[in-house]
C-alpha positions as CSV (number, residue, x, y, z in Angstrom):
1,X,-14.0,-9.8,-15.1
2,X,-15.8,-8.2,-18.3
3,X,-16.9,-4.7,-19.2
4,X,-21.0,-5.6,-18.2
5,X,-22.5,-3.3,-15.9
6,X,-20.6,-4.4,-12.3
7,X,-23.9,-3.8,-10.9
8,X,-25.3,-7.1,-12.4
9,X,-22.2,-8.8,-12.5
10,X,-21.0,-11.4,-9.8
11,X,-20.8,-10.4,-6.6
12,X,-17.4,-8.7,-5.5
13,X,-15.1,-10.3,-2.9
14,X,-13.8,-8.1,-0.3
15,X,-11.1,-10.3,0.4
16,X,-9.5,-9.0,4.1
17,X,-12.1,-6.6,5.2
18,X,-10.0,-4.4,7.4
19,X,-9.2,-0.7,7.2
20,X,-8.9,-0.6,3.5
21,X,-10.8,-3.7,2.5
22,X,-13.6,-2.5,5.2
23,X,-13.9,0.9,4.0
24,X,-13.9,0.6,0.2
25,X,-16.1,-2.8,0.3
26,X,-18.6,-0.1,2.9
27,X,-18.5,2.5,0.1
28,X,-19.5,0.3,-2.8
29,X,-22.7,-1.8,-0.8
30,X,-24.1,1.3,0.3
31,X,-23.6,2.5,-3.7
32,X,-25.9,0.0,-4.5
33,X,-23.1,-3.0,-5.7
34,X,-23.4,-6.7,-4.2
35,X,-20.7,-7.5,-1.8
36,X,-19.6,-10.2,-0.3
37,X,-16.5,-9.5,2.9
38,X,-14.2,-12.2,3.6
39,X,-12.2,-11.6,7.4
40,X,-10.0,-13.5,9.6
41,X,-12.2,-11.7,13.0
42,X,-14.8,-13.7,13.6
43,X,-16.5,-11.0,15.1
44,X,-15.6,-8.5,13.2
45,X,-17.7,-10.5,10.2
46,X,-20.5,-10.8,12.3
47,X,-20.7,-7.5,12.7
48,X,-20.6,-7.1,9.2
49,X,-23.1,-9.8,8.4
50,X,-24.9,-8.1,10.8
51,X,-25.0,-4.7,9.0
52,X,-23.1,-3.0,11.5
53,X,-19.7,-2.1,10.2
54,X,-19.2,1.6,10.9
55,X,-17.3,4.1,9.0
56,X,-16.5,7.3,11.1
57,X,-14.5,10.0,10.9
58,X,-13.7,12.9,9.1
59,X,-14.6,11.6,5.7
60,X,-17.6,9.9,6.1
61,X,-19.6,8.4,8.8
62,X,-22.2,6.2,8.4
63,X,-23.3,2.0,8.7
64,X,-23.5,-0.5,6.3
65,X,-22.4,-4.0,5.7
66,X,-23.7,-7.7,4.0
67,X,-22.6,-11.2,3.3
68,X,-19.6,-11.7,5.4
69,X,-17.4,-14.8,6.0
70,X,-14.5,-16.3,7.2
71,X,-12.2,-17.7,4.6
72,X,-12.8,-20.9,5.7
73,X,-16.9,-20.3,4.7
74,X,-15.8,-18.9,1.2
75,X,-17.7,-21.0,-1.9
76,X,-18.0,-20.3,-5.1
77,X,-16.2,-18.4,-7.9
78,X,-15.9,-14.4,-8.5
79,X,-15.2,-12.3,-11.3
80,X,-13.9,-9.6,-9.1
81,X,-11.5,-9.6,-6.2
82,X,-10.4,-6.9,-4.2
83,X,-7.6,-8.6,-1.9
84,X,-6.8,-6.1,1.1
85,X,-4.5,-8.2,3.6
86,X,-1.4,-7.2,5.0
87,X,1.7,-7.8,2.8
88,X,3.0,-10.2,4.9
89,X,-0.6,-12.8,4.6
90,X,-0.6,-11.8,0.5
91,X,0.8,-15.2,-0.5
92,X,-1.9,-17.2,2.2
93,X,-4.3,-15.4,1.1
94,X,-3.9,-15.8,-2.7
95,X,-3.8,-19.4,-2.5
96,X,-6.9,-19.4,-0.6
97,X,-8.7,-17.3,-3.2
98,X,-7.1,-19.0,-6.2
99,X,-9.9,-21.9,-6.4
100,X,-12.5,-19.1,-6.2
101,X,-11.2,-16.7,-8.8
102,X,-13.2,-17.1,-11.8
103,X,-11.0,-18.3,-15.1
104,X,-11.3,-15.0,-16.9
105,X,-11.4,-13.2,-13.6
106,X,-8.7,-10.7,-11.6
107,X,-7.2,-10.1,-8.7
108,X,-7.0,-6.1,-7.4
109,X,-3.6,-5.4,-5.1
110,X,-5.2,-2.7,-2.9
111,X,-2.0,-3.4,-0.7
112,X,0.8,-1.5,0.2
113,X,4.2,-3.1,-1.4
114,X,4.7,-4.8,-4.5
115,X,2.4,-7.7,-3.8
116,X,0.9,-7.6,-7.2
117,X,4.4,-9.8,-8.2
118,X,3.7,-12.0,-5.6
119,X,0.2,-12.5,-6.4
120,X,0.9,-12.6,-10.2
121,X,3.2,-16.1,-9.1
122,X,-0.1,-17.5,-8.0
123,X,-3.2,-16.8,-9.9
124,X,-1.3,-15.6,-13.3
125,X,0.0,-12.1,-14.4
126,X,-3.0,-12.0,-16.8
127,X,-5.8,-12.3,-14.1
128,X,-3.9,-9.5,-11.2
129,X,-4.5,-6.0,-11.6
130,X,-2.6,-3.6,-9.9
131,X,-3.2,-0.8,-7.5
132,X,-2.0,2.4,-5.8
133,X,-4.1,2.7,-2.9
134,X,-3.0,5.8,-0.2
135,X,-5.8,6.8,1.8
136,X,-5.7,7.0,5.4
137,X,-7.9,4.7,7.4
138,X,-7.4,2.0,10.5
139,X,-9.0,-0.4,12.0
140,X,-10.4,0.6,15.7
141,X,-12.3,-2.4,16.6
142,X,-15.0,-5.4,15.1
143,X,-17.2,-3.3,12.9
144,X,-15.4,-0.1,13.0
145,X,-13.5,1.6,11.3
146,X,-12.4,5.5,11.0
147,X,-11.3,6.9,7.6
148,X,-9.0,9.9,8.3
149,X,-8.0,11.0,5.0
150,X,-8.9,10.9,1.0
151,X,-6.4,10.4,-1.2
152,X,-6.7,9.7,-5.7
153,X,-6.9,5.9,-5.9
154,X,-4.8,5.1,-8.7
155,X,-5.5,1.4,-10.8
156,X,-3.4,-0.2,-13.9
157,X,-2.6,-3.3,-16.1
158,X,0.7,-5.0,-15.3
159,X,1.6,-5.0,-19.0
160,X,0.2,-1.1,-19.2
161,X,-3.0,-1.5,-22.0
162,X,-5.8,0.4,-21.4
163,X,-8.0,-2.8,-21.5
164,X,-12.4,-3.3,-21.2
165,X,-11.9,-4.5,-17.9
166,X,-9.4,-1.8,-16.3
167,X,-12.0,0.3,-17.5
168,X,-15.6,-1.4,-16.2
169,X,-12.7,-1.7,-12.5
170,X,-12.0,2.3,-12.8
171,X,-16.3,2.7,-13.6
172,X,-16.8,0.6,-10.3
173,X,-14.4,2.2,-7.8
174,X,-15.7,6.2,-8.6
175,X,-18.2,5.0,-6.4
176,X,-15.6,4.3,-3.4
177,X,-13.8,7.3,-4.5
178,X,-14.3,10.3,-7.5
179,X,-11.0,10.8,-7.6
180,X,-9.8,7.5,-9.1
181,X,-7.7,7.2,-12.5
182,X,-6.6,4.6,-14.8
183,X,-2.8,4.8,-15.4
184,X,-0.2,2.9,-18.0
185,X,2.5,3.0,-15.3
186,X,1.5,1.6,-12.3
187,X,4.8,0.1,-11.2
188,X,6.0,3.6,-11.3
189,X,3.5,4.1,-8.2
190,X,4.2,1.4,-6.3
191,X,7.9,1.6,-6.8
192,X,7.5,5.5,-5.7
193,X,5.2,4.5,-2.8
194,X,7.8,1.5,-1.8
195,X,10.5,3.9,-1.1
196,X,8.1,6.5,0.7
197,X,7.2,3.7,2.9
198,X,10.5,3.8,4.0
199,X,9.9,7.1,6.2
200,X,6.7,5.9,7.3
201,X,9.0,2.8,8.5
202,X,11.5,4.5,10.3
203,X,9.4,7.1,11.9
204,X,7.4,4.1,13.7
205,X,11.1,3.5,15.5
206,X,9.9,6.5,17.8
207,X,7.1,8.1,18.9
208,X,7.2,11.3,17.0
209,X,4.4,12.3,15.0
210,X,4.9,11.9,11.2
211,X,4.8,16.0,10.6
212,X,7.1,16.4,13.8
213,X,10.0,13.7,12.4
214,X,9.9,15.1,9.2
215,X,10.1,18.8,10.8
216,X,13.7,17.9,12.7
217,X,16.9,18.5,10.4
218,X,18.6,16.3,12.0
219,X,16.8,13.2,10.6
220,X,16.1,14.3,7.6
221,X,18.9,13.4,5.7
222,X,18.2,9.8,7.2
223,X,14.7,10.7,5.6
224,X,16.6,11.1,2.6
225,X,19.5,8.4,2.2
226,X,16.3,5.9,2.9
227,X,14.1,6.8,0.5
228,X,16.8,7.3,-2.3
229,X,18.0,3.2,-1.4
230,X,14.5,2.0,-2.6
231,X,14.7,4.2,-5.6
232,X,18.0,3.5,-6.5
233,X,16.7,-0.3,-7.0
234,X,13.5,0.9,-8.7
235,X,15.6,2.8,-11.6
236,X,18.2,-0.5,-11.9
237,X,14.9,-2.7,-12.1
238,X,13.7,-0.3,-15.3
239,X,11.2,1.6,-13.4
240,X,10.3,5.4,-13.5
241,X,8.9,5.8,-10.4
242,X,6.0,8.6,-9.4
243,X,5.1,10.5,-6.7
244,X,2.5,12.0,-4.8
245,X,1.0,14.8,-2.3
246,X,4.2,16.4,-2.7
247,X,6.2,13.8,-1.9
248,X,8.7,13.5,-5.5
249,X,10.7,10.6,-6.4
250,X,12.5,12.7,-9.0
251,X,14.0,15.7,-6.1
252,X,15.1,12.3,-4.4
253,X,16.8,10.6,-7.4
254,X,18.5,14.3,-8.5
255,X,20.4,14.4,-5.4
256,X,20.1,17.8,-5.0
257,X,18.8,18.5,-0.6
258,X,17.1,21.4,-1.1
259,X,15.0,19.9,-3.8
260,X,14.3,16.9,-1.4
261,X,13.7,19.3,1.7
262,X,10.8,20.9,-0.7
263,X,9.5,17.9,-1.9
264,X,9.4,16.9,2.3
265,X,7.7,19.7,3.2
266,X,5.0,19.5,0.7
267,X,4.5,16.1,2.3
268,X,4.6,17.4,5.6
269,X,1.6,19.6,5.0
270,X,-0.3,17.4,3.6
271,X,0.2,15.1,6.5
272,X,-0.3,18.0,8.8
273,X,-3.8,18.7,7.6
274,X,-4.7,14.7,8.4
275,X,-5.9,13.3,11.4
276,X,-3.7,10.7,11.3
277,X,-0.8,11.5,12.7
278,X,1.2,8.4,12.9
279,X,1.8,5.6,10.5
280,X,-0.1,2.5,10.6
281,X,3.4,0.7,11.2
282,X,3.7,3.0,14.4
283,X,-0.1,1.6,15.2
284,X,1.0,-2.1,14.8
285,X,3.8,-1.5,17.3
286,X,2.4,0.9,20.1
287,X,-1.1,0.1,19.8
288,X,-2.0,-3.5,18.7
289,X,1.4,-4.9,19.2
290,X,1.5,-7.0,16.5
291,X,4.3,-7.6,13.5
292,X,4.1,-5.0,11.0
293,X,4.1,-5.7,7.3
294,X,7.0,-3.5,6.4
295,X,9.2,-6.6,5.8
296,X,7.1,-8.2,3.2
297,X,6.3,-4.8,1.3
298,X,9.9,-4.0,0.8
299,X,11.2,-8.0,0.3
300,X,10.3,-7.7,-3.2
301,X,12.6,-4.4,-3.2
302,X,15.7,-6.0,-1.5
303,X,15.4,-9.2,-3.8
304,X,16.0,-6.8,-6.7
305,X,18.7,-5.2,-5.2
306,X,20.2,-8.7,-4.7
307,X,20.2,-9.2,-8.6
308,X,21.1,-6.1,-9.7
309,X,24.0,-5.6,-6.8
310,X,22.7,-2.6,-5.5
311,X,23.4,-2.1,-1.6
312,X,20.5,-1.0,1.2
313,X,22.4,-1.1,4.1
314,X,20.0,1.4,5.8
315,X,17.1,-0.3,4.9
316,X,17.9,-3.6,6.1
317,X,19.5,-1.9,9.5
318,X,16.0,-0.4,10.1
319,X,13.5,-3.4,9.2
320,X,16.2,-5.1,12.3
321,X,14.9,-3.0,14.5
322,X,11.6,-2.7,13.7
323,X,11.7,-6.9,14.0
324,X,13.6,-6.4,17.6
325,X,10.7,-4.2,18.5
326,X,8.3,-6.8,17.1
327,X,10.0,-9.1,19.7
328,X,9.5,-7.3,22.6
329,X,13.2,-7.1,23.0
330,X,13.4,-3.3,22.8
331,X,10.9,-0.3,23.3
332,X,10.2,1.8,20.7
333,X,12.2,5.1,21.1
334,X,13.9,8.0,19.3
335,X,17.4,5.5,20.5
336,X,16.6,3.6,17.7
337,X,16.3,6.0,15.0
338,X,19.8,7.7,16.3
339,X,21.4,4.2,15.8
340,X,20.8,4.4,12.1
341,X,22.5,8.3,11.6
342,X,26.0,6.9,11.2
343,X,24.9,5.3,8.3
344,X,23.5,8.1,6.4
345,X,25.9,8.9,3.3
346,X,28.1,12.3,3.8
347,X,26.7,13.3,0.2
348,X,23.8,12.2,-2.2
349,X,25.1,12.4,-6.0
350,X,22.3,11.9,-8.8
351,X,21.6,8.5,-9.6
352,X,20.6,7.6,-13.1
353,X,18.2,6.5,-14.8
354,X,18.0,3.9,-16.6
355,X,18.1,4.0,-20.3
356,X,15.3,2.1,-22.0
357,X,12.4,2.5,-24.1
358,X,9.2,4.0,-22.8
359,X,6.5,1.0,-22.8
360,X,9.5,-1.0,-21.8
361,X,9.7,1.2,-18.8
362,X,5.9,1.5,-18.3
363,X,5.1,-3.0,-18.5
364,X,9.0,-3.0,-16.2
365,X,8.0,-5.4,-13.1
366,X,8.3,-8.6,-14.8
């Protein structure tokens, strides 16, 4: 990928051209840029093909579409692409793209989870770029889509330089969203958003709305103990992780309840002011009753942990019964949320950080 005009460059490869592929891959054809989506749905790519894949909502609403293909029909070689799967297809899917990423070309993470490690494995650290992606948005059905809620789209180098082609990338995706920055810490995003995911996770266990769980303070130190397992691993791996719509990493890691009972409630109101009122984990489970990819985005995590001998007892309890409830063997319920309260420590002291120079810290994910 070079610093040329994206607008004349090769086209860009939507590849997984669901809620988050679909949407931003919508936004940049009907800004003018050449597109090609690559989806597993057959009919869902027709419908694309077809110029007929609706946005809707209270964003944006309107139709737009063009090349489409399965990824059996992919040909060719791309400067550009955008990889949008669910964590748990990110290793499939990189393979697949491999022989069409161009040599000095990259690979965008707009993924929840730390997949940009994964993905690195395969096409080469130098040709992934990371991503902190957080708007709201879900797949209804082929060629639709509803986008619920914008969010700053956040994009970086692995190694942290500020290079030509982070900045022709961060040029490119203002027209998907204004709001969009370059950053020299990226890790500390996805680490930050890795442990968030973690309430979004255990709130799917029930039925409650994500403002309503977060509301009951009774769960929230379970909110809390959760959260502060991912982070605890984030800090040992070198990371400073960063936050965002009020929730902070840092109340979390200080230990200190009232600071994480703020920093929760700022969440909260954001959350309360979008449509979408349950997680897309919840979705996969009650609605399309399908395996989630919580697993895979927080496998990276727990391998860490492994190495640096760090504990998540909670964690792993919880992805168990989410994966019993991918089974079929029990019914989501608030029964399975009280299962994991005995294990919520009595007290939360501060946990450290890590002492280590600041580009160190900044590049950490290695």
């Amino acid at each position: 990928m070079t610093d040329d005009d994206t607008k004349r460059s090769s086209p860009i490869l939507i590849w997984g051209a669901g809620a988050i592929g679909g949407t931003v891959g919508a936004f940049l054809a009907r800004a003018g840029h050449r597109v090609v989506f690559v989806d597993v749905v057959a009919e869902h790519v027709a419908r694309i093909a077809a110029g007929e894949l609706i946005i809707e909502g209270p964003i944006a609403s309107f139709s737009s579409g063009g090349t489409a293909m399965t990824p059996q029909q992919v040909h060719g070689q791309y400067d550009l692409i955008l990889l949008a799967v669910k964590s748990h297809h990110t290793e499939q899917a990189a393979r697949a793209l491999a022989p069409h990423l161009a040599a000095d070309g990259a690979v965008v993470s707009l993924q929840n989870g730390l997949n940009e490690l994964r993905i690195a494995d395969i096409v080469g650290r130098e040709r992934t770029i990371g991503a902190f992606v957080n708007f709201s948005a879900d797949w209804l059905a082929p060629g639709r889509i509803t986008y619920a809620a914008r969010s700053p789209l956040t994009i970086g180098e692995l190694d942290a330089r500020t290079t030509p082609r982070i900045q022709a990338l961060h040029r490119l995706l203002l027209d998907f969203e204004q709001d969009t920055h370059v950053t020299d810490n990226i890790f500390g995003y996805l680490w930050g958003k890795n442990a968030y995911a973690t309430f979004l996770a255990v709130s799917a266990l029930s039925n409650e709305q994500m403002p309503d769980f977060m509301q009951q303070a009774r769960l929230q130190p379970l909110i809390y103990a959760l959260i502060r397992e991912v982070l605890r691993v984030a800090v040992a791996d070198g990371v400073q992780p960063l936050g965002f719509q009020g929730y902070d990493p840092q109340a979390f890691l200080s230990g200190d309840v009232r600071a994480m009972h703020d920093s929760l409630m700022a969440n909260r109101a954001f959350k309360q002011r979008s449509t979408k009122k349950h997680s897309g984990y919840w979705r996969d489970l009650a609605v399309r009753k399908r395996e989630t990819d919580i697993t895979a985005q927080l496998d990276p995590a727990r391998e860490r942990a492994a190495r640096h001998g760090v504990p998540m007892p909670l964690v792993d309890r919880m992805l168990a019964q989410i994966a019993r409830i991918e089974r079929r063997e029990v019914e989501q319920g608030m029964h399975l949320v009280d299962e994991l309260l005995p294990l919520v420590p009595a007290r939360f002291d501060p946990i450290a950080p890590a002492a280590m120079a600041p580009a160190a810290n900044r590049a950490a994910g290695a």
